[in-house]
C-alpha positions, 0 to 999 in steps of 0.5 A, spaced: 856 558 801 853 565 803 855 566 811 847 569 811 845 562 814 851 561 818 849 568 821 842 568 822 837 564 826 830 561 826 827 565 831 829 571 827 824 570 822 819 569 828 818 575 828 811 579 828 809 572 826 801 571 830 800 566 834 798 559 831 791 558 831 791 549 830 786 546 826 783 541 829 782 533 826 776 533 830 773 540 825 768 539 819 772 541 812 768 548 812 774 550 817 778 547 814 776 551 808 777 557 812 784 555 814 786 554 808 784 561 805 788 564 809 794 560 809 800 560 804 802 554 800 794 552 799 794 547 806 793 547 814 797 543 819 793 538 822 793 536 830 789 531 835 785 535 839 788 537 846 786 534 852 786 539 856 785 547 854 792 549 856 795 544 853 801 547 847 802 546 841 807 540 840 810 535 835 807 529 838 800 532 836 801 533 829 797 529 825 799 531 818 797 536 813 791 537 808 790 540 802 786 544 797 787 538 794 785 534 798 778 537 799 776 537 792 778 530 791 774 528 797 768 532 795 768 529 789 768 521 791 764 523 798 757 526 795 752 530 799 753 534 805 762 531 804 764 539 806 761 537 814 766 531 814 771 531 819 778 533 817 780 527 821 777 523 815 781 527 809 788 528 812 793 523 810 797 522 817 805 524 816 808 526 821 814 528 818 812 535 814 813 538 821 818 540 825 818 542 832 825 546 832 828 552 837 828 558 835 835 559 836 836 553 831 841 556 825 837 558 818 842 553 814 839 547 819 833 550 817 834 549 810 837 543 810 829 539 814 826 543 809 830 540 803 829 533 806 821 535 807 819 537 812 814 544 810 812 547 817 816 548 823 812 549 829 817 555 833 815 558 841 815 564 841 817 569 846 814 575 848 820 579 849 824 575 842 826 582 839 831 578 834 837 576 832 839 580 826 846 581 828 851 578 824 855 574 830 849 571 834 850 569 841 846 564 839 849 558 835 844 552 834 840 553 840 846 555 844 849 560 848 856 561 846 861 563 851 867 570 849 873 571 851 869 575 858 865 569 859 869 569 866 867 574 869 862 575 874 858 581 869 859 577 864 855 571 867 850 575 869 849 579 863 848 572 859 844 569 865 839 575 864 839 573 857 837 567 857 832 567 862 826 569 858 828 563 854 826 558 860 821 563 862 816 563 856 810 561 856 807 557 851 806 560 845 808 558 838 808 560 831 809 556 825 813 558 819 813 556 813 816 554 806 814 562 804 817 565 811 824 562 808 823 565 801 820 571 804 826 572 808 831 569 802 829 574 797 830 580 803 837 578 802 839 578 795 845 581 795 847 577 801 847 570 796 850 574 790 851 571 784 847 566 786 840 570 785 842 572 778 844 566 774 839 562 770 836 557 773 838 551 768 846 553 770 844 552 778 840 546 777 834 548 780 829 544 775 826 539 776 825 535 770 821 530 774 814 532 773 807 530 773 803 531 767 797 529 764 794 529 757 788 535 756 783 529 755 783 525 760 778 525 766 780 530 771 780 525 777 786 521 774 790 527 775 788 528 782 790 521 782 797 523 780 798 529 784 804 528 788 805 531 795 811 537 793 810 540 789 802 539 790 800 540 782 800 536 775 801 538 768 796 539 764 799 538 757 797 536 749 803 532 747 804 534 739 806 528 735 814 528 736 813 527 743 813 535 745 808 536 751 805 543 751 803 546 757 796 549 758 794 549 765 795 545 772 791 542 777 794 544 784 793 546 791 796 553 789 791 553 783 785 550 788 787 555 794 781 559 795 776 556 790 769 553 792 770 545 793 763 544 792 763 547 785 770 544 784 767 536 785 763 537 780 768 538 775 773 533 778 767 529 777 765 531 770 770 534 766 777 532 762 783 535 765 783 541 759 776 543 761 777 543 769 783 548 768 780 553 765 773 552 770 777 551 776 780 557 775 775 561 773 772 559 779 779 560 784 778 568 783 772 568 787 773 568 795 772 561 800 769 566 804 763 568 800 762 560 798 762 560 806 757 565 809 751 561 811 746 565 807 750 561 801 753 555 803 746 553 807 743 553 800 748 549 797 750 545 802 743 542 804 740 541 796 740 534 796 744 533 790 749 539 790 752 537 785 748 537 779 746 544 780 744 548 775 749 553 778 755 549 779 754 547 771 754 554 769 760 556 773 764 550 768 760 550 762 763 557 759 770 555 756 769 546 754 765 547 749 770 546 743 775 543 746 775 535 746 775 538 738 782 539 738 782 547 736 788 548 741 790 554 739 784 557 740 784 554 747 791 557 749 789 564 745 782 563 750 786 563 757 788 570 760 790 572 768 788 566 773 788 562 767 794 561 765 799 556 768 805 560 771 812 558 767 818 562 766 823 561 762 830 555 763 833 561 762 830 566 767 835 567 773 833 564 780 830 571 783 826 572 777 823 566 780 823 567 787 818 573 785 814 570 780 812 564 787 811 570 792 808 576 788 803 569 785 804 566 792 805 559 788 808 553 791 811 552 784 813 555 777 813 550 771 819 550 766 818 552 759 824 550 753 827 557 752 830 554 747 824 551 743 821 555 736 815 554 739 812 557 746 809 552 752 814 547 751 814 544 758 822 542 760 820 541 768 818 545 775 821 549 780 819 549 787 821 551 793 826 545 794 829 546 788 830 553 790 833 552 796 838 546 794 840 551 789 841 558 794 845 553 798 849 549 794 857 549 796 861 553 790 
């Protein structure tokens, strides 16, 4: 196992790190939106509203996380005027998927919560934390660790001028996420060598056990599907032999900055095949022109939003045909945003590392490299995948 993650610590990925900025179970979904554009993984850390102004962060109040996903699926079920609901009445309660840790907490006991589900780590941030990104920190596990002149006078004063800025914090906090981690990791290729270049069916990082849908089916059953890690769904046409071919996905990533009015509809309305061609059309325009009042007021207070002719169009454009099986024709149609993001079993561990950054996806879909024909879907990689293999004892 690489020694990187015996020698660095959590608070060395704190920072530059801003302020975390809580997203309230008492905020309408419109903020959550909000939150959700500008956070990575598609999904926002949910908490119980402070009882009084100066109260920190904490694990207590953490609630649970809500999605992209969550949004659509709620909008879609709720109807009118569902964006001003209350994120206290979409959050699925989980404590679980946040950890509050100490930044002095070593990088491989990060890694093992993050493989064992935990997506955030709520972290105080200290204003004079510069890092510790020598190789031998004096920090092990939250603790200081005594040398050889830790006898000393000098020496005992110099540690206690070292740790007092610790004790002395005031309360801020930052959140790290699984992108954090995979940000730093992919700093440190060298470091992990030869893991990085290896295939990733050789490390053992696909995951073959994934949810799919067929093509045809309702949307909605999909979303019904979805599991919590990764947040996303196969959207597949299964050949006759049993051979299932990947066309798209339905997802938080996929949904991340997308509009969730326009979204509902399709969830509502079309087949899976037909919702990932729209929705992601639709991803490519930003939250943030749905959400200026000059536009969401018009949307929002129509009193059937969800049958305007505006939010037909948007998902209109590629369905027609499809329920008529010309799959080529459909595949050959999808390009940029459209596509589903896969790599090959054969593609090495960094290959993919990149692929989920440059993209800022939560995962990647596994295509048989081995198969005459392209799109033959064999699993997912997704960030505990990754982190299990980077991790795993020689």
């Amino acid at each position: 196992m690489a020694a990187i993650f015996f020698h660095h610590v959590v608070g060395d990925l704190t920072v530059g790190k801003p302020q975390i900025v809580e997203l309230s179970d008492a905020d309408t979904l419109h903020d959550a939106a909000r939150a959700i554009a500008a956070s990575p993984e598609g999904a926002v850390p949910v908490w119980r509203a402070r009882a009084a102004p100066e109260e920190p962060p904490s694990g207590a109040r953490f609630v649970g996380m809500i999605s992209a996903v969550d949004i659509a699926a709620f909008v879609a079920t709720a109807g009118d005027h569902a964006m001003q609901a209350k994120v206290g009445e979409v959050v699925q309660p989980n404590p679980e998927l946040l950890r509050e840790v100490d930044p002095g907490t070593r990088l491989i006991d990060a890694l093992e919560l993050m493989r064992n589900g935990v997506k955030r780590f709520l972290v105080r941030k200290n204003g004079s934390w510069r890092g510790l990104t020598k190789r031998f920190s004096m920090l092990y596990n939250g603790k200081w660790l005594k040398n050889s002149e830790s006898g000393s006078p000098s020496a005992a004063s110099s540690s206690n001028r070292q740790l007092s800025p610790f004790i002395s914090s005031v309360n801020r906090f930052c959140c790290l996420s699984r992108e954090d981690i995979l940000r730093f990791l992919i700093g440190c290729l060298g470091a992990l060598a030869p893991i990085p270049l290896s295939p990733i069916c050789s490390l053992g990082a696909i995951n073959s056990h994934y949810c799919h849908v067929e093509a045809s089916a309702p949307a909605m059953e999909a979303i019904q599907k979805i599991p919590r890690d990764p947040c996303g769904v196969a959207v597949v046409e299964t050949t006759p032999d049993g051979v299932r071919k990947i066309i798209g996905d339905i997802s938080a990533y996929k949904l991340w900055k997308c509009d969730y009015v326009a979204a509902a509809w399709a969830l509502a309305n079309l087949s899976a095949g037909q919702f990932v061609i729209g929705a992601d059309e639709n991803g490519s325009t930003p939250i943030s022109t749905f959400l200026e009042p000059s536009i969401s007021s018009s949307v929002v207070d129509e009193t059937e939003p969800v049958r305007s002719p505006r939010l037909l169009k948007k998902f209109s454009s590629r369905s027609i045909g499809f329920l008529n099986s010309h799959a080529n024709q459909m595949r050959s149609m999808y390009r940029g945003r459209s596509a589903p993001l896969t790599c090959r079993s054969t593609s090495s561990l960094a290959a993919v590392m990149a692929q989920m950054l440059s993209h800022r996806a939560t995962h990647v879909w596994v295509t048989d490299a081995e198969a005459e024909e392209d799109g033959v879907l064999v699993g997912v990689v997704g960030y505990t995948d990754i982190f299990g293999a980077v991790t795993r004892s020689d």
